[in-house]
N, C-alpha and C positions, 0 to 999 in steps of 0.2 A: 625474540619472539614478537609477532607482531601486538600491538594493541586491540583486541578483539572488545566491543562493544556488547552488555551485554543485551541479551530480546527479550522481548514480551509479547505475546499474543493479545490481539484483539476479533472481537468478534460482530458484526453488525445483522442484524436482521432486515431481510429485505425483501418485497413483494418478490414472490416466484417470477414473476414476468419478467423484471428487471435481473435476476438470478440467472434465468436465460438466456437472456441479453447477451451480458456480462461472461456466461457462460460460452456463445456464439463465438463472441469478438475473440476469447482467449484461444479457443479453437483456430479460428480464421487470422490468429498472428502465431498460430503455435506454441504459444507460452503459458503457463500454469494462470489459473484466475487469479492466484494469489499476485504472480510476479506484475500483470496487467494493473489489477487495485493499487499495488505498489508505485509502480511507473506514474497511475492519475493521482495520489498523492504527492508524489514526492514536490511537486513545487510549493506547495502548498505548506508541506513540512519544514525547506527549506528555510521559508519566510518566518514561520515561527521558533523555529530554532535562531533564527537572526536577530529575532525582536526579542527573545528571551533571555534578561540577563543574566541570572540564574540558572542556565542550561549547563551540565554535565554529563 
């Protein structure tokens, strides 16, 4: 069986306008707001998972 990771939810508050935004662009690439969020974290997350010696 594969190694499955397990998740945790976050949640951020953010000006409606930017909601919309956010909301538009997920629209105009087809993909859930959530997967988009995902996609402009992930480099981000990357680096901190790299710097963190302690990460499991």
């Amino acid at each position: 069986m594969a190694n499955v990771e397990l998740r945790k939810q976050i949640s951020i508050f953010v000006p409606l306008s930017d909601w919309k935004a956010i909301r538009h662009e997920a629209a105009r690439r087809r993909i859930p707001m959530t997967e988009l969020c995902r996609r402009w974290m992930k480099p981000d997350l990357t680096r901190l998972r790299n710097s963190e010696p302690n990460h499991k």
